[in-house]
C-alpha positions as CSV (number, residue, x, y, z in Angstrom):
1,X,40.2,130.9,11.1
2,X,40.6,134.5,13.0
3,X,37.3,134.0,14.3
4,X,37.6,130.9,15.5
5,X,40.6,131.6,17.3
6,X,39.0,134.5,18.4
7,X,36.3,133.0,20.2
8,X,38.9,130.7,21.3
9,X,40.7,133.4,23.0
10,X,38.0,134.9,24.7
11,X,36.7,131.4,26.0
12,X,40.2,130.7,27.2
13,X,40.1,134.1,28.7
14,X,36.7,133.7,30.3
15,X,37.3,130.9,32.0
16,X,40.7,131.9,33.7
17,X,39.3,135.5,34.9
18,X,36.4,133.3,35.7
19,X,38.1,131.1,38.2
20,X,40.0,133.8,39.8
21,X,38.7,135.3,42.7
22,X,39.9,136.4,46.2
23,X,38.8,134.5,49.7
24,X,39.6,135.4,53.5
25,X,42.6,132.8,54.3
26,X,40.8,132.6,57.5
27,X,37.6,130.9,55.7
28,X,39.1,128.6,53.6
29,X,41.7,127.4,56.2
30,X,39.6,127.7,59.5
31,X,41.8,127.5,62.3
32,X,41.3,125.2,65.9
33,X,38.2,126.4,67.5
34,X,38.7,129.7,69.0
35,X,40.3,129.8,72.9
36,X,37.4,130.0,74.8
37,X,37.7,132.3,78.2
38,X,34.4,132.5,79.2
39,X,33.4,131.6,82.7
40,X,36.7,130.3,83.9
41,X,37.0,128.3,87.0
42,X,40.0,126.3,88.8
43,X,37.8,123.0,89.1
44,X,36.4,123.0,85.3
45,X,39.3,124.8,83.4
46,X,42.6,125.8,85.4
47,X,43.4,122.6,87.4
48,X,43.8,120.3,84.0
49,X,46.4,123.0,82.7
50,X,48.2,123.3,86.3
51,X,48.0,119.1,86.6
52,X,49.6,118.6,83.4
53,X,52.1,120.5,83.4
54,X,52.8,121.8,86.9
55,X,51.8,119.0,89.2
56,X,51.8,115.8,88.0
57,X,55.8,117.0,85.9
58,X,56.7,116.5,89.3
59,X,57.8,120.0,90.3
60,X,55.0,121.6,92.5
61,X,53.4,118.6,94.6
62,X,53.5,117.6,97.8
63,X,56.3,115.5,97.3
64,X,58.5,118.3,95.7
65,X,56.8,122.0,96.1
66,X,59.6,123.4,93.6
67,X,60.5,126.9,94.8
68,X,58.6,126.3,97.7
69,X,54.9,126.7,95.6
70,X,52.4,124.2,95.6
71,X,49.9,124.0,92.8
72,X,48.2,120.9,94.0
73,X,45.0,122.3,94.6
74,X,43.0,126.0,94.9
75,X,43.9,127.0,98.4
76,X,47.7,126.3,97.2
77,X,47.4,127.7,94.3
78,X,45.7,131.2,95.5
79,X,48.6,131.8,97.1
80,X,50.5,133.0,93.8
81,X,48.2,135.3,92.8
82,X,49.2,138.2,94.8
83,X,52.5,137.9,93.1
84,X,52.3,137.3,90.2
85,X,54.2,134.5,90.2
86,X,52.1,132.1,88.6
87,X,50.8,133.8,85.4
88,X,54.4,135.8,84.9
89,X,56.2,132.3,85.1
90,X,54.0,131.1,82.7
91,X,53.4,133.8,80.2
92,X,58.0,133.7,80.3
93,X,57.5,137.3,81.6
94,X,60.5,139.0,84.0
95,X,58.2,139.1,86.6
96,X,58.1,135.3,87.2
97,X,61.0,133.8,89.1
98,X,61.9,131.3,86.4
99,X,59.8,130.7,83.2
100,X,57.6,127.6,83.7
101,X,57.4,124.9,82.5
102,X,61.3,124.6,82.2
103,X,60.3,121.8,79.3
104,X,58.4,124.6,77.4
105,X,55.7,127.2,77.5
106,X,52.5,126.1,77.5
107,X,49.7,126.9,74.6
108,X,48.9,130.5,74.3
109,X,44.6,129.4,74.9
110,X,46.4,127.8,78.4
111,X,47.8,131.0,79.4
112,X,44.5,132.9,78.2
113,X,42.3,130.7,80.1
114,X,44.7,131.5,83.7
115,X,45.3,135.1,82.8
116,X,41.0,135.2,82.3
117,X,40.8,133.0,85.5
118,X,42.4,135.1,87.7
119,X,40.6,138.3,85.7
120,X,37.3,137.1,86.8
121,X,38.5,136.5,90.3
122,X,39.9,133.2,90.7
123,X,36.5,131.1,91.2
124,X,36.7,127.8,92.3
């Protein structure tokens, strides 16, 4: 009977060190797709972000230029940059005059793609 509960043991034991082993969280629980920055422009990437939660939340249209900026369009929106205004509102920084959106800060990839925007200077 010792040997048979010796082999028992070891199978027992086999199997458990067997089935242990050590992955990278990040490869087992992949994350969104990363935040891509590359080749940033206002028309194909920066526009989206500014109409959804700049222009079209009613603050910084025609109708209602809150604080007196427009983010309606480029030409409009160019007129931040030397500032700062615009990316220190949204990244919540003390340089911005207010943190925007009041309703919430945006995603981190949204702020990456403006912050890269303006980095590879502000193409259209």
């Amino acid at each position: 009977m010792k040997k048979g509960y010796l082999i028992g043991v070891l199978f027992f034991l086999l199997l458990t060190f067997q089935s242990c082993y050590k992955d990278k969280a990040e490869k087992l629980y992949p994350s969104v797709a990363a935040c891509d920055t590359a080749n940033i422009t206002y028309t194909n990437n920066v526009k989206s972000i500014l109409d959804a939660n700049c222009v079209n939340a009613g603050c910084h249209n025609t109708s209602n230029p809150s604080g007196g900026y427009l983010l309606d369009n480029y030409n409009n929106t160019l007129l931040t940059i030397p500032s700062n205004k615009l990316i220190n509102a949204l990244k919540y920084t003390s340089g911005g005059s207010k943190n925007m959106p009041p309703a919430g800060k945006i995603s981190d990839c949204e702020i990456n793609k403006i912050q890269a925007w303006l980095n590879q200077g502000a193409k259209n």
